[in-house]
LUMRO-911643 format. One record per residue (C-alpha): residue number from 1; chain; x, y, z. Coordinates in steps of 0.2 Angstrom, whole numbers, always signed. Each point is the difference from the previous one (the first is absolute). Layout:
N
DOTI  rofi  rodo   east  north     up
DOTI   NUM     A      X      Y      Z
...
//
This chain:
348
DOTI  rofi  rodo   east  north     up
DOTI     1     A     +0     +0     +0
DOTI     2     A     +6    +17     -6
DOTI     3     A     -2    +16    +11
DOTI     4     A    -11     +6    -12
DOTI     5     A    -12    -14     +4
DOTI     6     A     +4     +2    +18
DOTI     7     A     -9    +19     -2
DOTI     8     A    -15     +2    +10
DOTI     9     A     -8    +19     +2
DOTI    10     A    +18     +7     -5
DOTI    11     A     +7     +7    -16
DOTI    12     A    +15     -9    -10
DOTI    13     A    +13    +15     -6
DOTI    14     A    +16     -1    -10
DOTI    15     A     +4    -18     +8
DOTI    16     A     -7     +7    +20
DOTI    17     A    -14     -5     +9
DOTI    18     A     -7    +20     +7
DOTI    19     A    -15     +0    +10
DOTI    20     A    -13     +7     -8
DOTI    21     A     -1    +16    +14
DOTI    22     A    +19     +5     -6
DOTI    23     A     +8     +9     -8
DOTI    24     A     +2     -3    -19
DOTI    25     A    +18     +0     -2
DOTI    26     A     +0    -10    -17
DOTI    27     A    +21     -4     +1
DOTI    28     A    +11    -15     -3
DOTI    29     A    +11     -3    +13
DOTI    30     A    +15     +0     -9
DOTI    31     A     -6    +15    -12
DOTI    32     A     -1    +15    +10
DOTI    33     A     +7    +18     -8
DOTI    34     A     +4    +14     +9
DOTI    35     A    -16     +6     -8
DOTI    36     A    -10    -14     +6
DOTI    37     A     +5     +0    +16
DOTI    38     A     -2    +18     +2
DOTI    39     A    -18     -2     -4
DOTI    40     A     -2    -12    +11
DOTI    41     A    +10    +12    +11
DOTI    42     A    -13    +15     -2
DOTI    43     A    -16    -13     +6
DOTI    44     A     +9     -4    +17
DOTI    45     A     +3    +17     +3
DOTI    46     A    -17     +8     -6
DOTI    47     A     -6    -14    +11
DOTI    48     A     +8     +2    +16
DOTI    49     A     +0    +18     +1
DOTI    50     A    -16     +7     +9
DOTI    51     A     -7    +17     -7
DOTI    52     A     +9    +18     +4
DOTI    53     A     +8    +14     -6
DOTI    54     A    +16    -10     +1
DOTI    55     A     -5    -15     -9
DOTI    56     A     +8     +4    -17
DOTI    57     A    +17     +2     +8
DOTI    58     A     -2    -15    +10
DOTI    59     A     -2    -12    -12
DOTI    60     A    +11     +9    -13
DOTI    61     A    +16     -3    +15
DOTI    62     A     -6    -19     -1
DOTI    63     A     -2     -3    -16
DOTI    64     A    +18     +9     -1
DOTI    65     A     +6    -14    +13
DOTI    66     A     -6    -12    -10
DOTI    67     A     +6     +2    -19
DOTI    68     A    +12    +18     +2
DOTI    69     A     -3    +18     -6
DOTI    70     A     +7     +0    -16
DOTI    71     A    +15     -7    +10
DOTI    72     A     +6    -18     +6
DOTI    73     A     -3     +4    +18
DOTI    74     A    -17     -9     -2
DOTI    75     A     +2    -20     +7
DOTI    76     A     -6     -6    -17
DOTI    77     A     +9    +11    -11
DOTI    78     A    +14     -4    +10
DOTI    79     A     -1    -17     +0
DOTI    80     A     -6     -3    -17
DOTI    81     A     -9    -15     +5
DOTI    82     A    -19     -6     -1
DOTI    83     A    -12     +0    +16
DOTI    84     A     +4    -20     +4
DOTI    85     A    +19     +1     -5
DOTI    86     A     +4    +15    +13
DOTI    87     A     +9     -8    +16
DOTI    88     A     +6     +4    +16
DOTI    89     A    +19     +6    -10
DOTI    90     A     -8     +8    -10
DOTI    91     A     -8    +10    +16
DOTI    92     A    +16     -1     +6
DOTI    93     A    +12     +7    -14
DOTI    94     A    -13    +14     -3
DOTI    95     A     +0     +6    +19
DOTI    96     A    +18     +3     -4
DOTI    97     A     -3     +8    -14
DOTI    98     A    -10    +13     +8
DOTI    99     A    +12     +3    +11
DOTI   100     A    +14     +3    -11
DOTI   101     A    -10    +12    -10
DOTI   102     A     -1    +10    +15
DOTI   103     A    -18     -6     +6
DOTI   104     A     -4     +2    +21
DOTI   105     A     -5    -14     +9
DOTI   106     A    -15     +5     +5
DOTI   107     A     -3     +2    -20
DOTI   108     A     +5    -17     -6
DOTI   109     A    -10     -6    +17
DOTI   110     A    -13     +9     -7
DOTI   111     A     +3     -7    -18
DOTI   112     A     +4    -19     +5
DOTI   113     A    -17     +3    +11
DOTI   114     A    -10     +3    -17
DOTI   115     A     +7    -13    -10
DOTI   116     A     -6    -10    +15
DOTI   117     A    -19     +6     +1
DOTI   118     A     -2     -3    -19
DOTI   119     A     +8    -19     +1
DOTI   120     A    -13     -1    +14
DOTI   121     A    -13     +6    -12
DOTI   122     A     +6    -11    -13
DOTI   123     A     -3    -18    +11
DOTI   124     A    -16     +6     +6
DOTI   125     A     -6     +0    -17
DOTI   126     A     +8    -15     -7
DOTI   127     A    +14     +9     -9
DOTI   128     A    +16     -6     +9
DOTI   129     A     +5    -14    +11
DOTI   130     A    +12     +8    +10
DOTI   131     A     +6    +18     +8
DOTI   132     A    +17     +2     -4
DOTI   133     A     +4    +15    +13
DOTI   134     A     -5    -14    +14
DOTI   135     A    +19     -5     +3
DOTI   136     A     +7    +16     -7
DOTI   137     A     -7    +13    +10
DOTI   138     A     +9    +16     +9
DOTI   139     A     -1     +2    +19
DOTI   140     A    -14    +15     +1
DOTI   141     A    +13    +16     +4
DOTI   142     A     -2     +7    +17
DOTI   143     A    -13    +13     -1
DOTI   144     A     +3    +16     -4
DOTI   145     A    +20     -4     -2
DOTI   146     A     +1     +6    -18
DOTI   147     A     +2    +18     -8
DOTI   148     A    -17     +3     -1
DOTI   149     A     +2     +2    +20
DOTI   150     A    +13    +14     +0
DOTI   151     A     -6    +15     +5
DOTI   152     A     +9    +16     -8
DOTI   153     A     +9    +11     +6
DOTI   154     A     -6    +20     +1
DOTI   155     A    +14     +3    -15
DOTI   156     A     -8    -12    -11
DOTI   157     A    -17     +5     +5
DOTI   158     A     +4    +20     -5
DOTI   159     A     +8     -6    -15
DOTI   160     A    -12     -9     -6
DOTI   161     A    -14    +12     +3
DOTI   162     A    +12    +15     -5
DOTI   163     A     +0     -7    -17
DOTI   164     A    -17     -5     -1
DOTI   165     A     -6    +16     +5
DOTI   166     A    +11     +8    -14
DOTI   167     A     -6     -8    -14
DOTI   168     A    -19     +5     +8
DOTI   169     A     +5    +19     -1
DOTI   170     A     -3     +0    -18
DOTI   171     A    -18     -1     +2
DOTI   172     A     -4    -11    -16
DOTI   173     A    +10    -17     +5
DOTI   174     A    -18    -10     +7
DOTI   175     A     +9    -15     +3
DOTI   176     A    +13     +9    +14
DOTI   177     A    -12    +12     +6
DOTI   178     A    -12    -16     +5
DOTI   179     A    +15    -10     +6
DOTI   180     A     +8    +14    +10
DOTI   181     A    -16     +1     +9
DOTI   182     A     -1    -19     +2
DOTI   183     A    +15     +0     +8
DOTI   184     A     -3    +14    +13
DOTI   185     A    -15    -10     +4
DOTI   186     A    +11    -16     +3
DOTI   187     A    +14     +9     +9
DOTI   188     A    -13     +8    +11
DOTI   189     A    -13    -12     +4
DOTI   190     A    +13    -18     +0
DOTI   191     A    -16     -7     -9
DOTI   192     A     +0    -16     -8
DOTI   193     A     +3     -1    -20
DOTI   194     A    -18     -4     -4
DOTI   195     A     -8    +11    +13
DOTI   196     A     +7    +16     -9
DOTI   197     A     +0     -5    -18
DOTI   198     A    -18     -5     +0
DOTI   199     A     -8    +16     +7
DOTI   200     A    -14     +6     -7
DOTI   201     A     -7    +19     +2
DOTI   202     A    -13     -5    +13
DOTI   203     A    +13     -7    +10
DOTI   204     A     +9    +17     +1
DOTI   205     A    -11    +17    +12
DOTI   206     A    +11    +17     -2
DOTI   207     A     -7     +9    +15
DOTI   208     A    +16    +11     +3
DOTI   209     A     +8    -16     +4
DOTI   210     A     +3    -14    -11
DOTI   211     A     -7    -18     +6
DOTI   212     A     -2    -15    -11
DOTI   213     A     -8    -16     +4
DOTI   214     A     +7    -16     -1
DOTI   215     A     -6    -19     -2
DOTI   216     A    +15     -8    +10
DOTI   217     A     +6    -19     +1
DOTI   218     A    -11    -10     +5
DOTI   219     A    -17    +13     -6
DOTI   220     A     -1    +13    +13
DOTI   221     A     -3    +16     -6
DOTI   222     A    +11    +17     +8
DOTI   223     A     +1    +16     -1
DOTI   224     A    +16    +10     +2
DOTI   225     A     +3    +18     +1
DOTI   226     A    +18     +7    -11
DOTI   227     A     +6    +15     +8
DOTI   228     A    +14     +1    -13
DOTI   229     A     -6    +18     -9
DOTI   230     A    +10     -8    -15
DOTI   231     A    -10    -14     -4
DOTI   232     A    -17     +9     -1
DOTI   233     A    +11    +14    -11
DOTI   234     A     +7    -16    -11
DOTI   235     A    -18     -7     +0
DOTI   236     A     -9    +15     -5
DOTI   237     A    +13     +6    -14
DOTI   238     A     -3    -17     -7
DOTI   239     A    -17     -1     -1
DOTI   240     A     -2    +17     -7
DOTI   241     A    +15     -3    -14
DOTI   242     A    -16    -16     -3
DOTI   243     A    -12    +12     -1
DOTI   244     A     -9    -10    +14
DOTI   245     A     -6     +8    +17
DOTI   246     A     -5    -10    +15
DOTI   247     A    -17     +7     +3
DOTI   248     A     -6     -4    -17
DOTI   249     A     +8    -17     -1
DOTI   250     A    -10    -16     +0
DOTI   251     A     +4     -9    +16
DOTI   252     A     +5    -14    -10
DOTI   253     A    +12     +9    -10
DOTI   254     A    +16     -6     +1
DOTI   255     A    +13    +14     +8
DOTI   256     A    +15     -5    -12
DOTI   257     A     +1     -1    -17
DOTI   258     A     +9     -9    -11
DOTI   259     A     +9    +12    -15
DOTI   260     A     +8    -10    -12
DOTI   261     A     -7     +1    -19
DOTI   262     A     -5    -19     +3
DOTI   263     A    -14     +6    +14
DOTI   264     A    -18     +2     -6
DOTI   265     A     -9    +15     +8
DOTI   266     A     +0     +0    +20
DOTI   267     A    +10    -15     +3
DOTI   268     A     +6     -5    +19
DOTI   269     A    +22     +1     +0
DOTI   270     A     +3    -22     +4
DOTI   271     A    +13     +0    +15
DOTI   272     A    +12     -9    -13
DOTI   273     A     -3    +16     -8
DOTI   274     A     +6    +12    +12
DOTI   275     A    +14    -11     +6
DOTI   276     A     +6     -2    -14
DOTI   277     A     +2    +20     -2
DOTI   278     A     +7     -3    +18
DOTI   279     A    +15     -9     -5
DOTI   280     A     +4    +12    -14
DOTI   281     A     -2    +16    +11
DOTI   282     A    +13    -10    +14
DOTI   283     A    +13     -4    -11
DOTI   284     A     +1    +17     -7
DOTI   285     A     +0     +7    +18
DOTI   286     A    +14    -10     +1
DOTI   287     A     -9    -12    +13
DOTI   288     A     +3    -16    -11
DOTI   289     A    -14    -13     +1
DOTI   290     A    -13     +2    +15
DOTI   291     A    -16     -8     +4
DOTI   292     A    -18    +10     +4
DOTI   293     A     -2     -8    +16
DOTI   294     A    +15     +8     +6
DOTI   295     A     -8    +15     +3
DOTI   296     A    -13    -12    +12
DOTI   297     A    +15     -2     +9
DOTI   298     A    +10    +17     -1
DOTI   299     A    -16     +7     +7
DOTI   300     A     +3    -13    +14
DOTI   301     A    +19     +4     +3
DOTI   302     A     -6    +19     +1
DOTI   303     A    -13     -3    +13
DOTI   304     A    +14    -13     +8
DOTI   305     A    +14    +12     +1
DOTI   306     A    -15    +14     +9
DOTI   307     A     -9     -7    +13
DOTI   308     A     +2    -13    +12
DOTI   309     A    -17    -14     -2
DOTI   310     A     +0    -12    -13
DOTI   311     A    -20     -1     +5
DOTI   312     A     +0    +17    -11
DOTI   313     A     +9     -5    -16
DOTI   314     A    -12    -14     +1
DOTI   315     A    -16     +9     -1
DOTI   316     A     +9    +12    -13
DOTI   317     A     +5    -16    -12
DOTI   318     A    -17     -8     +4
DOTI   319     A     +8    -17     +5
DOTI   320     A     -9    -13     +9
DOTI   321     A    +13     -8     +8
DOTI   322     A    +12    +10    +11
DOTI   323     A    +14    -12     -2
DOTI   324     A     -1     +7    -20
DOTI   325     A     +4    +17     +7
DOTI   326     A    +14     -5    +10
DOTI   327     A     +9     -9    -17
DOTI   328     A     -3    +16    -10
DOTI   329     A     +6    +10    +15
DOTI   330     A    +13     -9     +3
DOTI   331     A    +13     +3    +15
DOTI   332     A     -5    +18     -3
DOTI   333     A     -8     +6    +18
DOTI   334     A     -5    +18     -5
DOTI   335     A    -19     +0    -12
DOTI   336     A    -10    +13     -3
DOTI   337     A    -18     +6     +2
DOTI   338     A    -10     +8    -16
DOTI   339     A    +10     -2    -17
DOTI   340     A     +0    +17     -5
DOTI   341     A     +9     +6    +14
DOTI   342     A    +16    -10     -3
DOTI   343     A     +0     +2    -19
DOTI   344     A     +1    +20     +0
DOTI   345     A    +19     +0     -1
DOTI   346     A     +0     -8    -17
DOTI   347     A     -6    +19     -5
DOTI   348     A    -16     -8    -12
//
């Protein structure tokens, strides 16, 4: 007896028996193409990603674990190999890879950590016997021990807005004007990536004081006042350069814009977006490479080096867990109380 007459309820595929609930894949198992897989690449990650404002980044990063960007950093287009030919070597030799082309380990933990969600994928559907990351995995990296945890220091931090702020001045550069303000606001608040990037205009009330509201981790909503007469200034120049005021604003109008000829009408900036602008306004300040959540935690090492409760920086970062605080904070014994009090000698 054949499999095929062994069928019951299930659909026969290219040689595999899929159930009839899965995903139809339609490959050989010898057969795959970079192509292919990257098809089947694309349904794991439309899958596995839940709805939000961030799900087109997400599943563009795993889909660029998988089979590269353009590149060979991707495991299959390392590798070369189809989905049932890949091993633990080849997880192996391709960690290594990543690390000598200058990769972090939290990255290629990251990236390894992919590979292994979408072979997980693949079993549950019928599509590959085995996980090859099982024997081949990196130890998790220690939280928070990777750049993306260093604060800056106040030189970086002038220089990076000094430059910023110049290229603003002109008046008719949208793209620095919206990312100036977007980094007061980071640098002034220690706000999460998502919390400031996603505002909309009825999160933000102007009552001679700027305060924006906030859906945290873990879905509370808060409200936090800036006191930094620079941000609102940045804010409002922005907005006006847009030919967009708060009080006529929808409140589900998205408060930054994307300004690149690509963008149709009034488009929400990604965070990929922005950071990517980040990394280009760094490294001509002469900062090199840095991270967006290190202005979390520079914001954390200002309040550190202030005051003297870690019960404080807590409440400013919105952490749940106080022993959180104490990694971002360090052996630092000195935090500070509102944000804006502590950020006034970077002169935004």
């Amino acid at each position: 007896m054949t499999d095929r007459d062994r069928i019951t309820e299930t659909e026969y595929i290219d040689g595999e028996v899929m159930p009839d609930d899965g995903p139809q894949l339609g490959l050989t198992r010898t057969g795959d193409t970079l192509p292919a897989i990257t098809a089947i690449a694309d349904q794991w990650a439309e899958a596995s990603t839940r709805d939000g404002q961030r799900k087109r980044d997400l599943v563009r990063d795993k889909v660029s674990a998988l089979t590269g960007d353009g590149d060979t950093l991707g495991f299959f287009a390392y590798t070369g190999k189809p989905l049932a030919e890949a091993g633990p070597d080849d997880v192996s030799a391709w960690q290594h890879y990543l690390a000598d082309s200058g990769l972090a380990p939290s990255t290629i933990y990251a990236r390894v950590s992919r590979v292994s969600a979408f072979y997980r994928w693949l079993m549950k559907h019928g599509r590959a016997a085995a996980n090859p990351t099982t024997e081949a995995r990196p130890k998790a990296p220690k939280p928070y021990q990777n750049r993306k945890a260093q604060a800056l220091d106040d030189g970086d931090v002038k220089a990076l807005l000094a430059h910023v702020s110049a290229l603003a001045g002109s008046g008719d550069n949208l793209p620095a004007m919206r990312d100036y303000a977007l980094l007061l606001m980071y640098f002034n608040t220690g706000k999460r990536r998502a919390e400031v990037i996603n505002l909309t205009a009825g999160d933000v009330k102007v009552n001679g004081v700027l305060k924006i509201r906030t859906r945290e981790k873990g879905g509370n909503y808060r409200t936090t006042r800036i006191n930094n007469p620079a941000t609102l200034e940045a804010l409002t120049a922005y907005l006006a350069a847009t030919g967009r005021d708060l009080a006529t604003m929808k409140p589900s109008d998205p408060l930054w814009l994307r300004h690149d000829r690509a963008a149709s009408g009034a488009e929400a900036v990604t965070s990929h977006g922005f950071v990517k602008q980040l990394k280009r306004y760094a490294k001509a300040a002469g900062l090199g490479d840095i991270h967006l959540h290190q202005t979390r935690h520079t914001v954390a090492r200002k309040l550190a080096e202030q005051y003297h409760d870690v019960g404080i920086v807590q409440s400013q970062l919105g952490h749940a867990d106080r022993r959180t605080t104490e990694v971002y904070t360090g052996r630092l014994t000195e935090q500070a109380d509102y944000v804006s009090d502590v950020t006034g000698d970077w002169n935004f």
